[in-house]
MARTI-237741 format. One record per atom (N, C-alpha, C): atom name; z, x negated, y. Coordinates in Angstrom, 3 decimals, decimal comma, m for minus. Each point is the difference from the previous one (the first is absolute). Example, Ala and Ser with C-alpha at 12.3 -4.5 7.8 and 13.67 -1.06 7.14 Angstrom:
<nodes>
<node atom="N" c3="7,800" c1="m13,190" c2="m5,690"/>
<node atom="CA" c3="0,000" c1="0,890" c2="1,190"/>
<node atom="C" c3="0,000" c1="m0,900" c2="1,200"/>
<node atom="N" c3="m0,720" c1="0,350" c2="1,050"/>
<node atom="CA" c3="0,060" c1="m0,820" c2="1,190"/>
<node atom="C" c3="0,730" c1="0,770" c2="1,090"/>
</nodes>
This chain:
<nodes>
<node atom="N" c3="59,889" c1="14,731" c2="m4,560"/>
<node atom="CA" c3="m1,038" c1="m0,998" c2="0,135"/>
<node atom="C" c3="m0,162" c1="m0,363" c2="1,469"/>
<node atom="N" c3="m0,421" c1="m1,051" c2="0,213"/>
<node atom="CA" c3="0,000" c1="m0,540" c2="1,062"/>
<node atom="C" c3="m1,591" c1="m0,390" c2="0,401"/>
<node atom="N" c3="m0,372" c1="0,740" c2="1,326"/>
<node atom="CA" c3="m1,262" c1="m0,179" c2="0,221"/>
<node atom="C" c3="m0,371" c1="m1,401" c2="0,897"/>
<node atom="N" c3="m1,260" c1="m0,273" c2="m1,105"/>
<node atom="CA" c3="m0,776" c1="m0,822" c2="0,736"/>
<node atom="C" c3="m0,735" c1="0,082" c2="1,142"/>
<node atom="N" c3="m0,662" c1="m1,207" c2="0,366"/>
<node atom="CA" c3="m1,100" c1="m0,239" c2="0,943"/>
<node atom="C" c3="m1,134" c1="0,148" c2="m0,731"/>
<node atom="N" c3="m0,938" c1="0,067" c2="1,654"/>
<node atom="CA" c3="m1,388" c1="1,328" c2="m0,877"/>
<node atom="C" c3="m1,025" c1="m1,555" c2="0,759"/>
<node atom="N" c3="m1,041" c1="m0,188" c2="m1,150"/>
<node atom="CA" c3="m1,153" c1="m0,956" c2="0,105"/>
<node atom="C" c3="m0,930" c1="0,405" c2="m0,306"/>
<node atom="N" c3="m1,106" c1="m0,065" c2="1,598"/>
<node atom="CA" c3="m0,757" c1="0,384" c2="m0,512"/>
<node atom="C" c3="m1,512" c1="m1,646" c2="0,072"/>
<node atom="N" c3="m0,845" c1="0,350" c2="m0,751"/>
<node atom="CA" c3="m1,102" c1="m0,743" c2="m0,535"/>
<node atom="C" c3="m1,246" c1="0,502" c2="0,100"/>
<node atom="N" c3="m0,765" c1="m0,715" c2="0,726"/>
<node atom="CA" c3="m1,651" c1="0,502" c2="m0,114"/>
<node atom="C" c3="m0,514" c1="m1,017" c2="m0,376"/>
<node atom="N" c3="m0,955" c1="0,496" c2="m0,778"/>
<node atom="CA" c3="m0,808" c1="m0,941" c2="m0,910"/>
<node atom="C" c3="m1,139" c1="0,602" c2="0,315"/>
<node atom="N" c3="m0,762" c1="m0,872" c2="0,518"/>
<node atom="CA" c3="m2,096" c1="m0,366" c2="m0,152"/>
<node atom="C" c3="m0,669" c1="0,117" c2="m0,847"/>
<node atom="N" c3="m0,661" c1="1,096" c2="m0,272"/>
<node atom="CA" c3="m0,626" c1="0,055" c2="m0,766"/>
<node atom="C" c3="m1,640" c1="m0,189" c2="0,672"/>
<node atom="N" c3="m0,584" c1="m0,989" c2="m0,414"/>
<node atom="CA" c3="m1,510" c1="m0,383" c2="0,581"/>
<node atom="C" c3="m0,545" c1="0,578" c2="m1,078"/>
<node atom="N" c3="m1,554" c1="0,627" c2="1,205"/>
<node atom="CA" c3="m1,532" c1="0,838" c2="m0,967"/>
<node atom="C" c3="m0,107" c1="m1,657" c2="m1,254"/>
<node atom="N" c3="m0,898" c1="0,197" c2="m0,918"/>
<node atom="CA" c3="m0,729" c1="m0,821" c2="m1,123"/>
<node atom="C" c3="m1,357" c1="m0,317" c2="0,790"/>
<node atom="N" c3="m1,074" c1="m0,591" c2="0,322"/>
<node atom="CA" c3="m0,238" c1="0,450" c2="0,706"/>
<node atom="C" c3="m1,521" c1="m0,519" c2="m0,860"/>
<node atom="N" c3="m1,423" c1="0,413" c2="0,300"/>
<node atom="CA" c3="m0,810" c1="0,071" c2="m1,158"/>
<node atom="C" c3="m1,345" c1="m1,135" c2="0,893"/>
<node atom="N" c3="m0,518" c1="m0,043" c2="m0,646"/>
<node atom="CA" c3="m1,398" c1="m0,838" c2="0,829"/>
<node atom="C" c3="m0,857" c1="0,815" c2="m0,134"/>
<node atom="N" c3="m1,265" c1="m0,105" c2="0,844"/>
<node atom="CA" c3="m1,140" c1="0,413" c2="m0,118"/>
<node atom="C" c3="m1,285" c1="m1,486" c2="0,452"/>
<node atom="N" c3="m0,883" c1="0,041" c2="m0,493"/>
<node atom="CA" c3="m0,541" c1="m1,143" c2="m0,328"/>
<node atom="C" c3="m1,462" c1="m0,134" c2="0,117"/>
<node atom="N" c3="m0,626" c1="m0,401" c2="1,137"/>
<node atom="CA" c3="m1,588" c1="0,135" c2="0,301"/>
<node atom="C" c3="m0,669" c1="m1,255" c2="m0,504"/>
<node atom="N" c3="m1,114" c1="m0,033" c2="m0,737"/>
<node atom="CA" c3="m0,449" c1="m1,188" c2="m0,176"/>
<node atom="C" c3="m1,603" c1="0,621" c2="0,273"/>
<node atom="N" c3="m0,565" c1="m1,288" c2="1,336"/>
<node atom="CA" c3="m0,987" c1="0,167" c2="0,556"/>
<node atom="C" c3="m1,304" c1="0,267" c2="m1,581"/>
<node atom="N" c3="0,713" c1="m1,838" c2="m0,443"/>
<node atom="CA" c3="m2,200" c1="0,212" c2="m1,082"/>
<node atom="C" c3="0,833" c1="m0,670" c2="m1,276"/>
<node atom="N" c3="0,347" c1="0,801" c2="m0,949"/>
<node atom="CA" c3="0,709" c1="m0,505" c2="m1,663"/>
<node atom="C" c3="m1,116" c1="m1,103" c2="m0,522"/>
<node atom="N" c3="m1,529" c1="m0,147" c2="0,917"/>
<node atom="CA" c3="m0,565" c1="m1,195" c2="m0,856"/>
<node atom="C" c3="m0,754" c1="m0,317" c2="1,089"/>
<node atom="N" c3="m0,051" c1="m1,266" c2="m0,086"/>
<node atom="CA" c3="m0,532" c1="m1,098" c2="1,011"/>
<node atom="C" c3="m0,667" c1="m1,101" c2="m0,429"/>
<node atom="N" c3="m0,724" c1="m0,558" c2="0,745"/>
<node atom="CA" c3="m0,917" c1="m1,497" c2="m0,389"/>
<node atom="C" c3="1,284" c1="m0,925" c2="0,338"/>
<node atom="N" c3="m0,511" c1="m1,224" c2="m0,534"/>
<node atom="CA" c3="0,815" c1="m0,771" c2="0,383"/>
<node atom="C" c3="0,167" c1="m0,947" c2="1,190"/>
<node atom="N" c3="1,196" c1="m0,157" c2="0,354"/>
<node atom="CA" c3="m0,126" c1="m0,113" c2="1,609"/>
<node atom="C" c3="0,161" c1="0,214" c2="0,680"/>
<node atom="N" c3="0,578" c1="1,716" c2="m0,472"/>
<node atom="CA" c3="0,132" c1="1,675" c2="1,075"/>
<node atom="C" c3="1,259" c1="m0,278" c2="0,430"/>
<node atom="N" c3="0,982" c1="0,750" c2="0,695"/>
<node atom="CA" c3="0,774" c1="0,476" c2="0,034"/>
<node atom="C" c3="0,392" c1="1,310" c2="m0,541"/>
<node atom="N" c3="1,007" c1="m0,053" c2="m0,827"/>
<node atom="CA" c3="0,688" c1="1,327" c2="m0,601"/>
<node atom="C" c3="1,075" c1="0,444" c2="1,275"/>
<node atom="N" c3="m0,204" c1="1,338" c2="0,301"/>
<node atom="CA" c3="1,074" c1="0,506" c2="0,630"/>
<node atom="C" c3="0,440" c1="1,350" c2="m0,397"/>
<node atom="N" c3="1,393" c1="m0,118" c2="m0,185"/>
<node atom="CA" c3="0,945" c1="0,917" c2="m0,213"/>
<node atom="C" c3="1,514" c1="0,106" c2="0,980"/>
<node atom="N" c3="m0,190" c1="1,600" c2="0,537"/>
<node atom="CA" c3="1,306" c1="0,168" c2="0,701"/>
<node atom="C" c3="0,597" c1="0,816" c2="m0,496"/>
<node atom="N" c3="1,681" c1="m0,020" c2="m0,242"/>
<node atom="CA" c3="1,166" c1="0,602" c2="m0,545"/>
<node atom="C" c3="0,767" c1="1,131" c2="1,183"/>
<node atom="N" c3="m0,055" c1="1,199" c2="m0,267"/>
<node atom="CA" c3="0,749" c1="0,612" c2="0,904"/>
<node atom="C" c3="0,888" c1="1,144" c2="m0,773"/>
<node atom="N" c3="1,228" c1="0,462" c2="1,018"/>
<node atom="CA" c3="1,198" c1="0,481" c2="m0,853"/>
<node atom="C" c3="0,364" c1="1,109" c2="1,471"/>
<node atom="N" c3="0,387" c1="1,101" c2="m0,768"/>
<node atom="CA" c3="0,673" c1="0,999" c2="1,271"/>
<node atom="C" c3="1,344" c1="m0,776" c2="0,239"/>
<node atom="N" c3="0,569" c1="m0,680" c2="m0,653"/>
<node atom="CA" c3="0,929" c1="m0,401" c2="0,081"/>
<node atom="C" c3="0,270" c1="m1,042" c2="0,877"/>
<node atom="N" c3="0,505" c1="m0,002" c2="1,485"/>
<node atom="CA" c3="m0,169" c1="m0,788" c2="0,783"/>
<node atom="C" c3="1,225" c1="m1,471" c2="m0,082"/>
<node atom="N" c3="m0,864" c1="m0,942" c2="m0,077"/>
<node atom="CA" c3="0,862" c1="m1,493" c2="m0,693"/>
<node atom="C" c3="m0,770" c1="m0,380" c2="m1,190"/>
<node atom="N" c3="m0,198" c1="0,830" c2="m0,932"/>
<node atom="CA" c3="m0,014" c1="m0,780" c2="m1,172"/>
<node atom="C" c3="m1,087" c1="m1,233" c2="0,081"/>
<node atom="N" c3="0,442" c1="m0,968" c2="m0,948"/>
<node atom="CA" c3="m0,604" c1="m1,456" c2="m0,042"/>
<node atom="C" c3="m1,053" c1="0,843" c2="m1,231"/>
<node atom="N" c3="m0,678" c1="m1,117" c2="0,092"/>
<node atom="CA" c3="m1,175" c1="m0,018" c2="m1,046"/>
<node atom="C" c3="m0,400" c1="m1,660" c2="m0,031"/>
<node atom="N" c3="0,326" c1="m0,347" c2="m1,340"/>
<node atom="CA" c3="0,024" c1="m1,257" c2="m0,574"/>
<node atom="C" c3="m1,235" c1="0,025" c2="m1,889"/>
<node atom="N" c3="m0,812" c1="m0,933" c2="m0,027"/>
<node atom="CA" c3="m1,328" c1="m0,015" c2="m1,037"/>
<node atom="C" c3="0,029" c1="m1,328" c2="m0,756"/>
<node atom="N" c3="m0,060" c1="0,400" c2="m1,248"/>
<node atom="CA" c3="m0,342" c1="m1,628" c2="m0,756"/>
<node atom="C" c3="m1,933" c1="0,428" c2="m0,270"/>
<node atom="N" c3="m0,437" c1="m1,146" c2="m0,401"/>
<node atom="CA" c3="m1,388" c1="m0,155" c2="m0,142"/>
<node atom="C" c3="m0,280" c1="m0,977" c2="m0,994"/>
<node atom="N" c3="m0,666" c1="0,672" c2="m0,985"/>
<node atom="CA" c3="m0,365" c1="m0,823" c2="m1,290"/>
<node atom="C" c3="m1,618" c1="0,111" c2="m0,163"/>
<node atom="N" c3="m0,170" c1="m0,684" c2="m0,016"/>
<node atom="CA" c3="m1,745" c1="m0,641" c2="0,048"/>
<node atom="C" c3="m0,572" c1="m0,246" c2="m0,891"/>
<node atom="N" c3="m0,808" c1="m0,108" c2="m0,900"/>
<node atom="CA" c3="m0,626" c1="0,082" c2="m1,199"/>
<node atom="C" c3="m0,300" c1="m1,904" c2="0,143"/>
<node atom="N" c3="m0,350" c1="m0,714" c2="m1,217"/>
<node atom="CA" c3="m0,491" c1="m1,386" c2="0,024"/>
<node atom="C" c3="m1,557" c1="0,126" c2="1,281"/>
<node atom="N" c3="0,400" c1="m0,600" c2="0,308"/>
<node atom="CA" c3="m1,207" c1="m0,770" c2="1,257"/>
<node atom="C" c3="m0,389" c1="0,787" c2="1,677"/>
<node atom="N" c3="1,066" c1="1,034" c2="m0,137"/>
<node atom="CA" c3="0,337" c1="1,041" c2="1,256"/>
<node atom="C" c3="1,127" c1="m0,493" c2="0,788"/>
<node atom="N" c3="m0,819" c1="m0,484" c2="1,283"/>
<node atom="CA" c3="1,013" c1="m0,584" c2="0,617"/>
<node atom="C" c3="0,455" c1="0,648" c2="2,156"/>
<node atom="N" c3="1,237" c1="m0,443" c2="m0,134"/>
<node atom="CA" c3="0,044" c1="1,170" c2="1,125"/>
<node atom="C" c3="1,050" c1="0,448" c2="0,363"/>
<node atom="N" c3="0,428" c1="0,544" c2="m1,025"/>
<node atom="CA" c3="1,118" c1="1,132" c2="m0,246"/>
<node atom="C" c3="1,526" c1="m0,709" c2="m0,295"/>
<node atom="N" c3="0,751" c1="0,066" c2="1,281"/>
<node atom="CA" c3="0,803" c1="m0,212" c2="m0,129"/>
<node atom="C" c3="1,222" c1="1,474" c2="m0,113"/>
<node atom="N" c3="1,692" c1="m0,376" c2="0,061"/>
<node atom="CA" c3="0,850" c1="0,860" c2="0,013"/>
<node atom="C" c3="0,098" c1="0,258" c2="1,562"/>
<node atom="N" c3="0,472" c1="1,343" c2="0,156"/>
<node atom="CA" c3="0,862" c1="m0,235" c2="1,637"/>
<node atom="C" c3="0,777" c1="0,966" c2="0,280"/>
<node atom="N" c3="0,153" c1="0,808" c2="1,340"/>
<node atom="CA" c3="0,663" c1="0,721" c2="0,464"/>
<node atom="C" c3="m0,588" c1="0,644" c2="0,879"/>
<node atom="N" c3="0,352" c1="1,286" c2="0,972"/>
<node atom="CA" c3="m0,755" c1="1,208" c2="0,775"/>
<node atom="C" c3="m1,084" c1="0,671" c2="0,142"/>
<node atom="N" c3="m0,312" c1="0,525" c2="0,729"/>
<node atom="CA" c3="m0,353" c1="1,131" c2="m0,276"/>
<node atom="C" c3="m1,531" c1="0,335" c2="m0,218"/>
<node atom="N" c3="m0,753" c1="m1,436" c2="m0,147"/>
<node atom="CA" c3="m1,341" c1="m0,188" c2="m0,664"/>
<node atom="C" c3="m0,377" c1="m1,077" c2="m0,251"/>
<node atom="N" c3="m0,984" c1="m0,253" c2="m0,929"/>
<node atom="CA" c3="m0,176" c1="m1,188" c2="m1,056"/>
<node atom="C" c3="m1,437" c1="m0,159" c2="0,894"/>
<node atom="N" c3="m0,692" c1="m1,037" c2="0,278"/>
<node atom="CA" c3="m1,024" c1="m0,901" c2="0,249"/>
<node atom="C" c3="m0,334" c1="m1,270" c2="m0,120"/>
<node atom="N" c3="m0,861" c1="m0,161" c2="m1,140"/>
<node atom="CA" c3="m0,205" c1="m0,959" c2="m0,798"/>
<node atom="C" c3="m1,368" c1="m0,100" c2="m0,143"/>
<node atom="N" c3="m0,241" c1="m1,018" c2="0,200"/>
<node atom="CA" c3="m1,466" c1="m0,891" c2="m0,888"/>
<node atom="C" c3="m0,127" c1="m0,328" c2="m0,872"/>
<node atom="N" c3="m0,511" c1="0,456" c2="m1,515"/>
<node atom="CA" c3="m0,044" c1="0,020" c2="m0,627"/>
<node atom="C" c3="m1,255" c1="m0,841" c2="m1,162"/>
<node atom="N" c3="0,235" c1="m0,918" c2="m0,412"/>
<node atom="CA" c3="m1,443" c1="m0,693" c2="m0,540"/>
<node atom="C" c3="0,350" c1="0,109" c2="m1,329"/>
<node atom="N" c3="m1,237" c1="m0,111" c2="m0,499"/>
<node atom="CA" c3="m0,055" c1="m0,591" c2="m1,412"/>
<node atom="C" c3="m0,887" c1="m0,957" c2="m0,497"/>
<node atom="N" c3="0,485" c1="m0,420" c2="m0,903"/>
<node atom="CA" c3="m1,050" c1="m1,680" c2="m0,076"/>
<node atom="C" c3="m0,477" c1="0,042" c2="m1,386"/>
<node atom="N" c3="m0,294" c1="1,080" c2="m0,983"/>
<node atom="CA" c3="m0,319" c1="0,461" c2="m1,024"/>
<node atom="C" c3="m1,492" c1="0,771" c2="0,099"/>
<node atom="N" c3="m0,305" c1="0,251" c2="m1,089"/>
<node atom="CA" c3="m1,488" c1="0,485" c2="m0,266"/>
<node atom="C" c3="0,203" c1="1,221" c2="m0,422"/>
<node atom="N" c3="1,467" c1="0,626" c2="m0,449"/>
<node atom="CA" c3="0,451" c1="1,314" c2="m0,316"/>
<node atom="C" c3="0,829" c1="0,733" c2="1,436"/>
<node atom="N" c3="m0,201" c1="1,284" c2="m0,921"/>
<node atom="CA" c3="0,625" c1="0,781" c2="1,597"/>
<node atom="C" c3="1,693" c1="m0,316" c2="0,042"/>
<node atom="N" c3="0,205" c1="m0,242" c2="1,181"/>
<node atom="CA" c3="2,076" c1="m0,393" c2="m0,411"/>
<node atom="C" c3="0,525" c1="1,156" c2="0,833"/>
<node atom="N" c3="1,434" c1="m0,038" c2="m0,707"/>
<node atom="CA" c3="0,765" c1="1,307" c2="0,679"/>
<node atom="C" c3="0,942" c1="m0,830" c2="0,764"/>
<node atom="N" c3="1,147" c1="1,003" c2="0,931"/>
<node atom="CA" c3="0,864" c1="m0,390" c2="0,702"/>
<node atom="C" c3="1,183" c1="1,282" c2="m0,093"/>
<node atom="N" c3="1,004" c1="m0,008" c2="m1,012"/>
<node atom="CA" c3="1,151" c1="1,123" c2="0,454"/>
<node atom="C" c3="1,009" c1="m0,402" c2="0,546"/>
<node atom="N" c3="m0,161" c1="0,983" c2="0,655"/>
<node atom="CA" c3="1,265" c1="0,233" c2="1,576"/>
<node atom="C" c3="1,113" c1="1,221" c2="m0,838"/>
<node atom="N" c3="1,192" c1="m0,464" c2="0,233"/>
<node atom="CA" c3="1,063" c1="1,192" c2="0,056"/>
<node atom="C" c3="0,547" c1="m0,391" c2="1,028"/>
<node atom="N" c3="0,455" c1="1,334" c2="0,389"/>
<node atom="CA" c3="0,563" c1="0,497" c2="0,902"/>
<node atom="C" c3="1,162" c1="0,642" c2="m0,028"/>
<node atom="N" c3="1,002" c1="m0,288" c2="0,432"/>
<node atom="CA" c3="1,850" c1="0,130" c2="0,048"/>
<node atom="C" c3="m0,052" c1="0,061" c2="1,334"/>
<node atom="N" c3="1,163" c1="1,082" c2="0,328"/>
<node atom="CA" c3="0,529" c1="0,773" c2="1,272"/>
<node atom="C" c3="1,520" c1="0,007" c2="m0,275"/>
<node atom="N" c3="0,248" c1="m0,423" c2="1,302"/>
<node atom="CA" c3="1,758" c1="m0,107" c2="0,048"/>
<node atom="C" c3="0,482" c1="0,815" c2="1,513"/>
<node atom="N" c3="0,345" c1="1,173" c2="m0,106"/>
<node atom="CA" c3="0,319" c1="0,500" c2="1,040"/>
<node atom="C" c3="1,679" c1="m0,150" c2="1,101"/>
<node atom="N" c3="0,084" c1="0,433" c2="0,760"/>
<node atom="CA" c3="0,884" c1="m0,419" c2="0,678"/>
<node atom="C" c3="1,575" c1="0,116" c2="m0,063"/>
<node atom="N" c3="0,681" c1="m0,678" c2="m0,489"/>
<node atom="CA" c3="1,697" c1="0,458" c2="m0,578"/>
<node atom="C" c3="0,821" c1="0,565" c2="0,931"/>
</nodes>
């Protein structure tokens, strides 16, 4: 047998990397500002949010980093919600 050549390969393996997630006041008048900041041991990762608003809650848009601040109204006579998720994409 006839010997080959030797290859070698390193491959990256990146942490997963997790959020942790402060939200100042879960209920507010309308008008307030909602604030929420996203943080990760994981140094890089993005943090990107969609925002779905109940009928007549207005405010809440989608975005990106590492905290959400928003004004938030509602133009209803009932209490309205606003959910935020939150997705983390760490560094490749």
């Amino acid at each position: 047998a006839c010997p080959g050549l030797t290859s070698t390969y390193t491959i990256i393996v990146s942490p997963q990397p997790n959020v942790s997630v402060v939200v100042v006041n879960n209920a507010l008048c309308s008008g307030n500002t909602v604030q929420i900041s996203m943080t990760s041991p994981v140094a890089g990762t993005i943090f990107n949010w969609t925002a779905i608003a109940s009928n007549g809650t207005t405010g809440a848009v989608n975005g990106s980093g590492a905290s959400i601040s928003q004004v938030l109204s509602n133009s209803t006579n009932t209490q309205g919600t606003v959910s935020y998720t939150i997705t983390n994409q760490g560094p490749a």
